[in-house]
N, C-alpha and C positions, 0 to 999 in steps of 0.2 A: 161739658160736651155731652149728647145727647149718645143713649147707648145705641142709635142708629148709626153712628159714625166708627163705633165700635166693632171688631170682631166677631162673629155671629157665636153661639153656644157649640163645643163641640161633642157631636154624638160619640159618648164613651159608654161602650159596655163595661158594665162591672157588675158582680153577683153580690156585690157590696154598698152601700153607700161610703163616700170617704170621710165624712164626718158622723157618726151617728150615736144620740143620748136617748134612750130609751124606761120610760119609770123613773128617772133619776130623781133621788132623794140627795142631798150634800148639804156639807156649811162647815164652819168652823169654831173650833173652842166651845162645842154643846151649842152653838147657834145652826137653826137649820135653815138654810136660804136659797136652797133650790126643792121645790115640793112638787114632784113627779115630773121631771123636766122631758120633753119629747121632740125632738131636732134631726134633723135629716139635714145634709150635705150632699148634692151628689156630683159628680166629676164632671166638671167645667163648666159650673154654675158659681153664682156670684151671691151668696144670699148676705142680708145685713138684718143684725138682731138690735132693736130700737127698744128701749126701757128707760124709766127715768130713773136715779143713784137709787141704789140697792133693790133694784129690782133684783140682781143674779145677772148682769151680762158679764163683769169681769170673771166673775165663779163660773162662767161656762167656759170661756176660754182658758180658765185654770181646770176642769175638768180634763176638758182634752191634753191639755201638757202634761197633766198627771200629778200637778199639784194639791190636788182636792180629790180623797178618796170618794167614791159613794157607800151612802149607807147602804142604797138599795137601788136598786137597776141596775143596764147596763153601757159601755161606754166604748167605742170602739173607734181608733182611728184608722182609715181602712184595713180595715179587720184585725188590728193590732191594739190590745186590754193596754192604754195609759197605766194600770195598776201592777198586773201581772208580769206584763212586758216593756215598762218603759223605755227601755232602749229602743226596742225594735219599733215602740210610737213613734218616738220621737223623730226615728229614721226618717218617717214620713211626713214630715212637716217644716215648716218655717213659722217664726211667731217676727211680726213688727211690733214691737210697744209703741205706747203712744211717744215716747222719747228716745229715738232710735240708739241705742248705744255701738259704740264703736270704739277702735283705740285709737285715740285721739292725735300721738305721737307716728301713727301708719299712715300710708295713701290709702287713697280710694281702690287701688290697686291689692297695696298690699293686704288690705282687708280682705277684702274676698277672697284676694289666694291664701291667708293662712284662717281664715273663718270656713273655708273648704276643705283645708288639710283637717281640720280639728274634729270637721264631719266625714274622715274617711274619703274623700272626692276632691283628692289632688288632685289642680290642672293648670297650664303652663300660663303663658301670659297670654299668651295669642287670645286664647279660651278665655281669660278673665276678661281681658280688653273688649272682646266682643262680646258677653254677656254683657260690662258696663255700657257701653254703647247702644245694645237692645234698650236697655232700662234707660236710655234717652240723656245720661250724665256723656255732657262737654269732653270729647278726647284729651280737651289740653289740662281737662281736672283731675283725668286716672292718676298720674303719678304724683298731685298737690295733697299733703298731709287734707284728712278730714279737721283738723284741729276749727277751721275757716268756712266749716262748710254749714248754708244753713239748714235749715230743716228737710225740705223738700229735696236737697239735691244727698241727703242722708240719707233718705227715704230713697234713691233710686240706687243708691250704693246698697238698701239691700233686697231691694225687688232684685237685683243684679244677681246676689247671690242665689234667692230662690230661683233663676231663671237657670243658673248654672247646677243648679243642685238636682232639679227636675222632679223636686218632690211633688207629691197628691194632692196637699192640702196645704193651705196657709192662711194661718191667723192673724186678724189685723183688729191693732185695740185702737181705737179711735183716731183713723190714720189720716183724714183730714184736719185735725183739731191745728189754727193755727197758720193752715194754708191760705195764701189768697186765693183769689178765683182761678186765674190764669195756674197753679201752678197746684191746684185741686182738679183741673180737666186735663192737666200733664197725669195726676195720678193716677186718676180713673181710666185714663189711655193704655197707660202700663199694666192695670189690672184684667183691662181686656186683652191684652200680651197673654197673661196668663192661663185668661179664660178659654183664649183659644187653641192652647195648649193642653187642655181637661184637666185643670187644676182647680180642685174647690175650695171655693175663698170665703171663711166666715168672717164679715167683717162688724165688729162691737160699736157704734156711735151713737152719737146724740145729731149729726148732720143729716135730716132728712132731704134736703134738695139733692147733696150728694148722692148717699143711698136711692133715689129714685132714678136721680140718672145711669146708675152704673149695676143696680142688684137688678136679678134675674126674680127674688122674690124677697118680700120684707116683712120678718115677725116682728111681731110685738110682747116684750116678757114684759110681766106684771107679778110681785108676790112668788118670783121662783116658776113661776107655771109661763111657757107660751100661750098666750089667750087669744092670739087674730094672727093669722099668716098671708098675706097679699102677692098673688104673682104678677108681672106686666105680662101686659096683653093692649093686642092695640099701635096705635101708631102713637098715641099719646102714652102709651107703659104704665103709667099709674096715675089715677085722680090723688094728685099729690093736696089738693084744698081738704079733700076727704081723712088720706094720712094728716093731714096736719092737726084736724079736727080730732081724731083719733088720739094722735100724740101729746097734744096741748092737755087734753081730757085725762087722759094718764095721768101726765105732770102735775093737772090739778086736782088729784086726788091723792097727793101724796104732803 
């Protein structure tokens, strides 16, 4: 689904950006795998960070959760230290993995009301019902155990709860991987939900047809470092022949 069909960006003041890695030096176990990393997020923008394996995209999205201290820089999720403040980071955020977990034995229902409670942001059914419903999952599936559910409609059980949560920012690890067409332009739908909401979305993949249809702009990590950042502009949004050229060239130089 082209992001013309999408909800337009919304103009959100902030003295902040909602994602933001600045100098960042990080890695693990004496390994260093992010080498001065510099990222901007800003509120209700869509960006997608494209690398090929062990460039550093899952270590950035573990920066910001707070899993990955830095050695050096800084790391802010609207305006809230991952390091210093975990809690109050995390306040502000949703993460999707790329294998949505859930409790397998709840509804679709019951997830998000007690994955709500857990984040402080109890709310009744009415309020769940209607955020699953935003997030595009079938009414007659709110109260059916997830145990049955496949991917994508996992995936809306928990756009559902970000939508309910109303957090700044939300993380997505490779949230296409696995989807067909039809039900990858359902996601991208829901993410423009968000978007239009000024909620910033970093999303981590390897899906660039995706990511051109739906990001606002599109880096590229290499070696820990951002090395090319692309915004759409245009009615075409991105010379996606050019990203591909770009991406392929990455990949083959690894």
């Amino acid at each position: 689904m082209p992001l013309t069909d999408l909800p337009p960006p919304r103009a959100v003041a902030a003295s902040h950006p909602a994602l933001e890695a600045a100098g960042v030096v990080a890695g693990y176990g004496g390994r260093t795998i992010l080498h001065g990393l510099d990222l901007r997020v800003e509120a209700g923008e869509i960006y997608a960070l494209l690398g090929a394996n062990g460039a550093g995209k899952t270590t950035t999205l573990s920066l910001f959760l707070g899993f990955v201290q830095p050695g050096r820089g800084r790391v802010r999720v609207n305006g809230a230290d991952p390091v210093a403040d975990p809690t109050s980071a995390r306040r502000q955020l949703a993460y999707i993995p790329e294998n949505v977990a859930l409790y397998e034995h709840l509804s679709a229902r019951e997830n998000v009301a007690y994955l709500l409670d857990l984040a402080g942001q109890a709310a009744g059914t009415q309020a769940v019902d209607e955020a699953l419903a935003a997030a595009g999952l079938d009414a007659a599936a709110h109260g059916r155990r997830v145990s049955g559910f496949s991917k994508g409609m996992r995936q809306k059980v928990s756009i559902a709860l970000a939508l309910a949560r109303k957090v700044p920012a939300l993380l997505l690890d490779e949230p296409t991987s696995g989807l067909d067409p039809q039900a990858t332009a359902e996601f991208n739908r829901l993410l423009g939900l968000l978007r239009a909401q000024g909620v910033a979305i970093l999303m981590v993949t390897h899906d660039l047809l995706s990511a051109a249809d739906v990001a606002d702009r599109i880096g590229f990590i290499d070696g820990g470092r951002l090395v090319e950042e692309v915004a759409a502009s245009g009615s075409e949004r991105f010379d996606v022949r050019a990203l591909h050229r770009r991406y392929a060239g990455q990949e083959a130089q690894r």
